[in-house]
Structures are given as structure tokens and as C-alpha cells.
C-alpha positions as CSV (number, residue, x, y, z in Angstrom):
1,X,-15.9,9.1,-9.1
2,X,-15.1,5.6,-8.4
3,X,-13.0,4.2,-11.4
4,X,-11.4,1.6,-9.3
5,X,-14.5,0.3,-8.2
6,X,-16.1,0.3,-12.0
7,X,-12.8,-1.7,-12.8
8,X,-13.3,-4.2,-10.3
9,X,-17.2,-4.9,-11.2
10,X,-16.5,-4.8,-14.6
11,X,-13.1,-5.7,-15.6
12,X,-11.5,-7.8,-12.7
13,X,-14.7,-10.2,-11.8
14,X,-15.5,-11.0,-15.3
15,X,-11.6,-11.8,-16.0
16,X,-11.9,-13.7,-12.9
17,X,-14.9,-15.9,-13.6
18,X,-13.6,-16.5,-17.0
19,X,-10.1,-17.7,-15.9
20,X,-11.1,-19.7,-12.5
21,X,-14.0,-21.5,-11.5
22,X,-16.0,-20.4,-8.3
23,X,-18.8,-22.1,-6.9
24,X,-19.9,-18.9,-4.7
25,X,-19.6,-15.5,-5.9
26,X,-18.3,-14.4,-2.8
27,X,-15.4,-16.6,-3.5
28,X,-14.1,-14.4,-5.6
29,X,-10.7,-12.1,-4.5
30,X,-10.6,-8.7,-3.5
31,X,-8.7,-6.3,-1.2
32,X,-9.9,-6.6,2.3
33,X,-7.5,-3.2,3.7
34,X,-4.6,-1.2,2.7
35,X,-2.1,-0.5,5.0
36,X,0.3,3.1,4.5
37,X,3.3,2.7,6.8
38,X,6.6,4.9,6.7
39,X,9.1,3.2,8.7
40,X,11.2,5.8,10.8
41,X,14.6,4.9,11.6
42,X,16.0,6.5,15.1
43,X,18.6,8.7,13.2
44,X,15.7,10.7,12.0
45,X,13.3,11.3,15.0
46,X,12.8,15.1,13.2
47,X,11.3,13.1,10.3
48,X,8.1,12.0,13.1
49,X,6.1,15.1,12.3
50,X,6.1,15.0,8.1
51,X,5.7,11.6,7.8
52,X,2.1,12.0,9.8
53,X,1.7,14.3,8.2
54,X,2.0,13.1,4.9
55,X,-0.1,10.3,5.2
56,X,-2.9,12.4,6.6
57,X,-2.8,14.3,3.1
58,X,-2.4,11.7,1.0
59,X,-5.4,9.9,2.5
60,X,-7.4,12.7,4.9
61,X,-6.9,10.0,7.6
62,X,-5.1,10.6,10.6
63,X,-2.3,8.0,11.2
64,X,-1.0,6.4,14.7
65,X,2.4,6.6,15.4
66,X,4.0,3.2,16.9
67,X,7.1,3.1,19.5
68,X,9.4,0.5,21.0
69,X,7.9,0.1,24.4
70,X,10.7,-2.3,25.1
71,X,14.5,-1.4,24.9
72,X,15.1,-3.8,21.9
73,X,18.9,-4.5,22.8
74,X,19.6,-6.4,19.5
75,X,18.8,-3.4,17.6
76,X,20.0,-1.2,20.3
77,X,17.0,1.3,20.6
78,X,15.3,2.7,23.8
79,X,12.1,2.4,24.7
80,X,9.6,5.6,23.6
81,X,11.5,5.9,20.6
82,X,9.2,6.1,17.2
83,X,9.2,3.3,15.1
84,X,6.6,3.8,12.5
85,X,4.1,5.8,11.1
86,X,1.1,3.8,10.5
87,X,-2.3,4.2,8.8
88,X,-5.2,1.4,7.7
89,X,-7.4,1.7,5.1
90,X,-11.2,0.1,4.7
91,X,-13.9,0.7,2.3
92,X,-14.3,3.7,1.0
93,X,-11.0,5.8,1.7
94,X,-9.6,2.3,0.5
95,X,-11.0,2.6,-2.9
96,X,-10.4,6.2,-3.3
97,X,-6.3,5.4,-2.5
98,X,-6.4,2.7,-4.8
99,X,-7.9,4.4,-7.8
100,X,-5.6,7.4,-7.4
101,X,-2.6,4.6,-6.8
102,X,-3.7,2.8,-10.4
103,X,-4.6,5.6,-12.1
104,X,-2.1,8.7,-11.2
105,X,1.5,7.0,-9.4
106,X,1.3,4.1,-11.4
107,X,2.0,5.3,-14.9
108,X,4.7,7.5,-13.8
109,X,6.3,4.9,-12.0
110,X,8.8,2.5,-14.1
111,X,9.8,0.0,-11.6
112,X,8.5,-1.4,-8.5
113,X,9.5,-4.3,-6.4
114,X,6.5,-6.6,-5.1
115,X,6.0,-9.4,-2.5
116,X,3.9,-11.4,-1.9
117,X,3.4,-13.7,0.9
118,X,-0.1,-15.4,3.1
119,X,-2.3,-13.2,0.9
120,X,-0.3,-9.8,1.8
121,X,0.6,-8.0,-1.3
122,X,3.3,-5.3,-0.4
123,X,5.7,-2.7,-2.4
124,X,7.3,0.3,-1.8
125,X,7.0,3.6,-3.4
126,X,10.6,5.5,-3.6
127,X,9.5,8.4,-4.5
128,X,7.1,9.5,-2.6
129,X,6.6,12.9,-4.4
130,X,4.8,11.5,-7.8
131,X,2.0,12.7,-5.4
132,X,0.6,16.1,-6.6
133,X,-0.5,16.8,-2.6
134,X,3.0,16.4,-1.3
135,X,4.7,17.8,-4.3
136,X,3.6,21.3,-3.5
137,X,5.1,21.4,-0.3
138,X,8.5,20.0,-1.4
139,X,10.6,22.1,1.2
140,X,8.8,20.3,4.3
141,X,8.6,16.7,2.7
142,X,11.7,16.3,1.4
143,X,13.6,13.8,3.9
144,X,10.6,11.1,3.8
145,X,11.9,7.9,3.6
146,X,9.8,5.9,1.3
147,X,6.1,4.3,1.7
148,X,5.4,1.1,2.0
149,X,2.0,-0.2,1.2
150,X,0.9,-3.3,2.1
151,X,-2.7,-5.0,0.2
152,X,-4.6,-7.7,2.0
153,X,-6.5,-10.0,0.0
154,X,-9.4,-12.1,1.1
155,X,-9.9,-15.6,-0.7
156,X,-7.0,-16.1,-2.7
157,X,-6.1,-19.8,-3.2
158,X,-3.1,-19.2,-5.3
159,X,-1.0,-16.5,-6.8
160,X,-2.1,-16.7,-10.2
161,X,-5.0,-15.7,-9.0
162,X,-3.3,-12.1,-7.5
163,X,-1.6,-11.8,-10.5
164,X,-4.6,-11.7,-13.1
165,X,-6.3,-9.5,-10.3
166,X,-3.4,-7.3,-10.5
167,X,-2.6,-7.2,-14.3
168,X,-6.6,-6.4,-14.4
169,X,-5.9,-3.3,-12.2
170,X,-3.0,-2.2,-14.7
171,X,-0.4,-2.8,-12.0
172,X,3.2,-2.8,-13.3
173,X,4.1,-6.7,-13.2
174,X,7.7,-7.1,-14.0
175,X,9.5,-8.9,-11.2
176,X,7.1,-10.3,-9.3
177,X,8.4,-12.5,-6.3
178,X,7.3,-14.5,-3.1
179,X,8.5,-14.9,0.2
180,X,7.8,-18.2,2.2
């Protein structure tokens, strides 16, 4: 069932090992959490309800919703008005999200834009229907903005070292960039 984790045991550690040299073997990278956010923009307040919704059937989580509890003048919003739809991912649920990332959106997906910046790996997925769950129920989905996901890392010293761990994983590498 777990593919992603097989890949990492297997695959990613020994191409790790071979490549860099750890003293420790708990030196050695991996993804600490996942975080799912849609960001909700205050012209579509309707879009509140599918965007939980959609992360809860992507992931069988149920997400948190974050407002400005401030009225943010500079962006001129109110306060109680939705800002994002939020979800983090640990362990388990976090593997299972990865492997069907890798495995399923991944190979249908020709070109993503990545950044990385203080061990925070983040893209954006456009189209959010390569998903078989929300493709089914295309009439109540279809005005979600896209999903940003978001990869923390735990010991990485440098970003060669994300970027064999990701061409491990089969990630599509083609413009990889960092922020500072």
C-alpha cells in the first residue's frame, strides 16, 4: 500500500548515502509535514464551502478555515472575512498524499513551478481536477482556485540535497528556483 514509503527506504536513502556523506543516519532528509492550502480571495466568499470541502476528499481530513481578524487596510479587507483554507499533514495521511501526488498527478502534469526557500518546498497545482475524487463532481468544484502545497523538510543542509531527494521521488524538475 505504501509505495511512497518503499521509495524512500529503498530508492531515496541509498541515493542519498551514496551521493553525501552522513555521520548519523538520522541525518539524513525527509518530509517532516505537508501542508494543503487554497487561498480564497474576498471576491469569491461562495467558493468557502467547496474548497473545505475539497481538501477533506482529497485527504479524508477535515481542514480549518483562517480569517482576517484585523481589518487589513492595505489590502482593504474586513475583519471575519475568509482568507484561506488550510489543512496539515503528518505521518501517515502524509505518506498516503504523497504517494498518490508521485504516482497519479504527477505524470499527467507537464509543468509545475517550484520554490524553495528555509527548507520549505512549495508549488502549485492549476488544475486541481487531475484528481479522480473531485473529477466526479465537476459541477460543484469547478470555481476552485488552485492548491498550493507546501513540503517541509527536516535536515537539509543544501539544495542539492532536495533536489536528488526529489528527482528520487520522480518529481518533474524543470525550473527549479529559490527565493531568499
Amino acid at each position: 500500500m505504501f509505495n511512497y514509503k518503499y521509495n524512500y527506504n529503498k530508492i531515496v536513502k541509498q541515493n542519498l548515502l551514496t551521493k553525501f556523506i552522513y555521520i548519523n543516519c538520522f541525518e539524513i532528509p525527509c518530509v517532516d509535514k505537508v501542508i494543503l492550502r487554497f487561498n480564497i480571495s474576498q471576491d469569491s466568499l461562495k467558493i468557502i464551502l467547496p474548497t473545505a470541502s475539497a481538501i477533506f476528499v482529497i485527504t479524508t481530513q477535515k481542514p480549518s478555515l483562517k480569517f482576517y481578524k484585523k481589518i487589513q487596510i492595505t489590502l482593504s479587507a474586513k475583519s471575519g472575512i475568509y482568507l484561506s483554507c488550510k489543512l496539515i499533514l503528518r505521518k501517515d495521511k502524509k505518506d498516503i498524499f504523497l504517494e498518490n501526488l508521485v504516482f497519479f498527478i504527477f505524470p499527467k502534469i507537464k509543468d509545475i513551478h517550484y520554490f524553495f526557500y528555509n527548507k520549505v518546498f512549495q508549488f502549485d497545482i492549476k488544475n486541481v481536477f487531475l484528481y479522480k475524487e473531485l473529477e466526479s463532481d465537476y459541477d460543484y468544484f469547478q470555481d476552485l482556485p488552485k492548491l498550493n502545497v507546501s513540503m517541509y523538510f527536516n535536515n537539509i543542509k543544501n539544495l542539492t540535497e532536495i533536489y536528488v531527494f526529489l528527482f528520487c521521488l520522480n518529481f518533474p524538475l524543470k525550473k527549479f528556483s529559490t527565493k531568499k
